[in-house]
N, C-alpha and C positions, 0 to 999 in steps of 0.2 A: 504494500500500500504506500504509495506515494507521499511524502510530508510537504502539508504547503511550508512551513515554520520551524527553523533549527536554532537549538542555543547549543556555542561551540567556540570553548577558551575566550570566553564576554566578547563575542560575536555575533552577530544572530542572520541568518543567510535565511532568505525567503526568495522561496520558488515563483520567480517572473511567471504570473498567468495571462497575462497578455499575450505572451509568445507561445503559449498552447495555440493545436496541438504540435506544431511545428521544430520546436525547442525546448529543452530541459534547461534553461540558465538558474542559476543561483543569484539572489544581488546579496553581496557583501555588505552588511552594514553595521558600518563601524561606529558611529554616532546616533543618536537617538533622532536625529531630522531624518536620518535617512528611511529609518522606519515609519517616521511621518507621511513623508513621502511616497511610500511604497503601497501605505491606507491607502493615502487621498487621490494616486494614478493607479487606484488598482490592481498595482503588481499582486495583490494580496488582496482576498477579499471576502467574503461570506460573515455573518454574525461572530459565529463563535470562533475563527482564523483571527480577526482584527480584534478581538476583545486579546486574544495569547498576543499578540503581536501591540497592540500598546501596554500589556505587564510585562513584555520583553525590553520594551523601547525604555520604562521607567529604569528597569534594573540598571538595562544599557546605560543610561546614563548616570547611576549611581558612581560606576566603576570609572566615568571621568572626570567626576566633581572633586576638586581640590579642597577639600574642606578639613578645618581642623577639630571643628567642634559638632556634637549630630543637630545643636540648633540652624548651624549655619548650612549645614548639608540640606535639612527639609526644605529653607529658604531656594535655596539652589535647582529643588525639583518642584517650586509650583507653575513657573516657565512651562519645564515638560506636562505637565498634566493640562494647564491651558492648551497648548497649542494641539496635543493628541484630541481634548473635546470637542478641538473645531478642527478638525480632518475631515471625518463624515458625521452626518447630525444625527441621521434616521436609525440607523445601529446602536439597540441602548449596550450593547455588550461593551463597546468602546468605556462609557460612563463607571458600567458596571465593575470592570478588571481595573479603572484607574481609582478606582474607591475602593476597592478588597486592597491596592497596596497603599494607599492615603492609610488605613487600617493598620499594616503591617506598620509601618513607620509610627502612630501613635503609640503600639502595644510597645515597641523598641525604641521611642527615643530616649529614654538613658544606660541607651547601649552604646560601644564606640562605632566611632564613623565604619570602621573596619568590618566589625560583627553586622550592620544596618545593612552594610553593600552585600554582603553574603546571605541575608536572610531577602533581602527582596530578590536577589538569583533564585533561591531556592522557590520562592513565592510563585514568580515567572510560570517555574518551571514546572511546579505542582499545579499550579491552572491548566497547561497541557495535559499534565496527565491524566489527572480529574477530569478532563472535558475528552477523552478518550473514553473514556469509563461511563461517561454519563451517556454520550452518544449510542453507545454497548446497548446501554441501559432498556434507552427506548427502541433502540433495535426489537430488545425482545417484547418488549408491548407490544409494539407492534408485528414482529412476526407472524401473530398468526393471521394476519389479511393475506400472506402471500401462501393462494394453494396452489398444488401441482397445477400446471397447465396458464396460472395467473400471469394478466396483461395488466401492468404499471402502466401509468403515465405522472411522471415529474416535470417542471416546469425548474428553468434556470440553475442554479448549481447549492445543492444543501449537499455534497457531499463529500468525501474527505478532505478533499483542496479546500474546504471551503471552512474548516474545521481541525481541531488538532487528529484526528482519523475518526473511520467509521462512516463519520458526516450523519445529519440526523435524516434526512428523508429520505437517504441511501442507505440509514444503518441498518434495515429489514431484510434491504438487497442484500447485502453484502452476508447476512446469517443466512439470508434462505440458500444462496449459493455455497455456505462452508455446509451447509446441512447435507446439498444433494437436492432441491426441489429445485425441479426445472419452471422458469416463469421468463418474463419477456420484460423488458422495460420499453417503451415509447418516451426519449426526451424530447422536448418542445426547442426549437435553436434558440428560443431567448433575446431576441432585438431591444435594444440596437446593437450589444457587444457583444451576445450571442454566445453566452455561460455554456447555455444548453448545447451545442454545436463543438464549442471548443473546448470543453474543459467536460461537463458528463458524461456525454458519448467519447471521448479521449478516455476518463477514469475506468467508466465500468467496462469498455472492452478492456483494457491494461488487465482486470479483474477480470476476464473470463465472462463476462455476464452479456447475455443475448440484449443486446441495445439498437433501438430502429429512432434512426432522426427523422423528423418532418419538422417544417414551414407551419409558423405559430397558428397560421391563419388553418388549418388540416385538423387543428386538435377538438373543434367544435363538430366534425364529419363523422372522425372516427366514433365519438361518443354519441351521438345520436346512433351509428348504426351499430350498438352495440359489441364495440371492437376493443372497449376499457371496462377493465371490472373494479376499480377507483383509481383515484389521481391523490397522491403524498408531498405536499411541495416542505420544503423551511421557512422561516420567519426571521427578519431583522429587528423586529419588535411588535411581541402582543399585547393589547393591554387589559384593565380592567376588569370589562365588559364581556373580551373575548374578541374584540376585532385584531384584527391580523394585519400586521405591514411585510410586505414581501415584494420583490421583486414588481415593475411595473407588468401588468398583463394578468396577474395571477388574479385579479379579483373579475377579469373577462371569465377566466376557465372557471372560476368558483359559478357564477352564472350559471356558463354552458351544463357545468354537471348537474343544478338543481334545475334546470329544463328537462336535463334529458336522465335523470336521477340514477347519478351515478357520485358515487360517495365522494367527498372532500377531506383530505385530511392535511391535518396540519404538525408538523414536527418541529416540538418547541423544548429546547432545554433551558429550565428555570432561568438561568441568565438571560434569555432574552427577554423573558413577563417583565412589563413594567406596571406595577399597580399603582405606582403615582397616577398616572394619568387615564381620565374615568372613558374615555372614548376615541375612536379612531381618529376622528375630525380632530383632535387638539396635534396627532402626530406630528413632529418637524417634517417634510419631504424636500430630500436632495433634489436639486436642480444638478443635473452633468453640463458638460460644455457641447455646443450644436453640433462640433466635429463628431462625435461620435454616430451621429445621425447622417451628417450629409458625406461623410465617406468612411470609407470601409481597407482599412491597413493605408491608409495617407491620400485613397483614391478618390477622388470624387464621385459622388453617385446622385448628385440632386444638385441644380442650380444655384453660383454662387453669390451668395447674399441672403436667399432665401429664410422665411423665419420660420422659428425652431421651438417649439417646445420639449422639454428633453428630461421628464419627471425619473427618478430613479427608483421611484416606488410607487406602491398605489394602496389601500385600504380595502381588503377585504371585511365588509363585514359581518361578524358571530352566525347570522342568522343561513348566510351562505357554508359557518365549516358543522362539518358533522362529528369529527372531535377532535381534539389538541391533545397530543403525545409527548409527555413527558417523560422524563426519568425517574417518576415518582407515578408512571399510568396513564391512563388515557381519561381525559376527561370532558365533558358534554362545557362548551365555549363559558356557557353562565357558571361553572363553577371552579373554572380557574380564578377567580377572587380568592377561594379557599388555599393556594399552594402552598402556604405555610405553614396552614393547619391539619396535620398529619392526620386528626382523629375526622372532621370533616371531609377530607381526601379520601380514605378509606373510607368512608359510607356513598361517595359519588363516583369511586372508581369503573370505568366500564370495562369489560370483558369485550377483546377484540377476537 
């Protein structure tokens, strides 16, 4: 399985996914900008990927701060926590990982400088792996939607690139295939930068998994004629209520499937629930740059000058998903409010 994200001798090398499926590069990054960087162009991308990848960039730059004192060293990394919150807005996982090490730093500041750089590496690094485990998790919740002879349809990329491994709407795939049960996946290509083309259908062939690409506009045909037996996307922030922000398009296919009634799911690891905010409409939505739209690897594909709307996400809402997959179970959109309450959780868990 492929790592989108490496920590190596206070380095941290993230897999260029721009350059799928074409190239395998590394970028080296030696500074914490450059991880910045790598969020905000994409090199690196999915929820739970850039939430590991700004508690990398934090560490990262723990290890270059000159600092004598741990008061002056905190001072030194509120810079990096700014500038990682405004990389991308729509992903709470970015907020989320640079608050668990804001966290680490309180429990340790009368530690020395020395012991704080080495407990937020360690920090970093236990977010990967935890977020490897937890993707596992809901892998097996969700497993049992996928039976012998089962047709997937995912939308844009929830899986291991997009993630420390596993990937959560891919984690089902990826167990039914270590089990032995033959199923089929359908990716969506994902416009404008087209995840789904270059980076899912790249992974789960890599994985051995029977994957068929089609043109986004094909995924409302197939499902009317009965050719999908549910559609599993990821989430860059759920909230409240239960609506769902994902990828621009996914709240078209959330649609298509309650016409033509064919299940919706959603694969959400706790990190990305934001229960601050009580409803979809309050979400922040990235704007991209028009290039992405009007050409295609530096080409032009549309008139230039032309105007551009270029939303990065969209709001599916509750009433469109049929349940949300957690690492803690599956549960019906109105009672994710509950995910931190373990005894309420177990009384609404579903059986998939």
């Amino acid at each position: 399985m492929l790592k989108s994200i490496v920590w190596e001798n206070n380095t941290v090398y993230i897999l260029d996914q721009r350059l799928l499926p074409e190239r395998l590069d590394y970028i080296e990054c030696t500074e914490y900008d450059d991880v910045a960087l790598a969020i905000k162009n994409l090199s690196i991308r999915g929820a739970p990927a850039i939430g590991i990848a700004a508690a990398m960039a934090v560490a990262l730059a723990g290890t270059r701060i000159n600092a004598k004192t741990s008061k002056s060293f905190l001072e030194s990394l509120e810079p990096v926590f700014e500038k990682l919150l405004n990389t991308r807005p729509t992903a709470v996982n970015i907020k989320w990982a640079v608050e668990r090490m804001k966290s680490t730093l309180k429990k340790n500041h009368h530690r020395s400088v020395d012991e704080i750089r080495e407990l937020l590496i360690n920090e970093a690094c236990n977010i990967q792996k935890e977020d490897i485990e937890i993707n596992r998790k809901i892998g097996e919740h969700a497993l049992g939607l996928i039976k012998e002879g089962s047709t997937v349809m995912t939308y844009c990329n929830a899986g291991s690139l997009a993630t420390g491994g596993y990937g959560t709407a891919t984690a089902p795939m990826y167990l039914a295939k270590e089990r032995g049960i033959k199923f089929q996946v359908i990716a969506c290509e994902t416009r404008p930068v087209l995840q789904g083309a270059r980076i899912t259908a790249f992974e789960l062939m890599n994985a051995g998994i029977d994957v068929t690409l089609i043109p986004d506009n094909t995924a409302g045909a197939l499902l009317r004629n009965g050719k999908v037996d549910f559609v599993i996307v990821g989430t860059d922030r759920t909230v409240r209520n239960g609506d769902v922000a994902n990828k621009i398009g996914t709240y078209s296919l959330s649609v298509l499937c309650r016409e033509n009634k064919v299940p919706f799911y959603v694969a959400a690891p706790i990190s990305s629930i934001d229960l601050s905010i009580k409803s979809g409409e309050l979400i922040p939505i990235e704007e991209r740059p028009s290039e992405e739209v009007t050409t295609i690897k530096g080409i032009p594909i549309a008139p230039k000058g032309v105007k551009v709307i270029n939303r990065a996400f969209d709001v599916t809402p509750a009433k469109y998903v049929t349940a949300i997959i957690t690492e803690k179970g599956a549960f019906l959109p109105k009672h994710i409010k509950y995910i931190h309450n373990d005894e309420k959780l177990e009384r609404f868990r579903l059986k998939l």
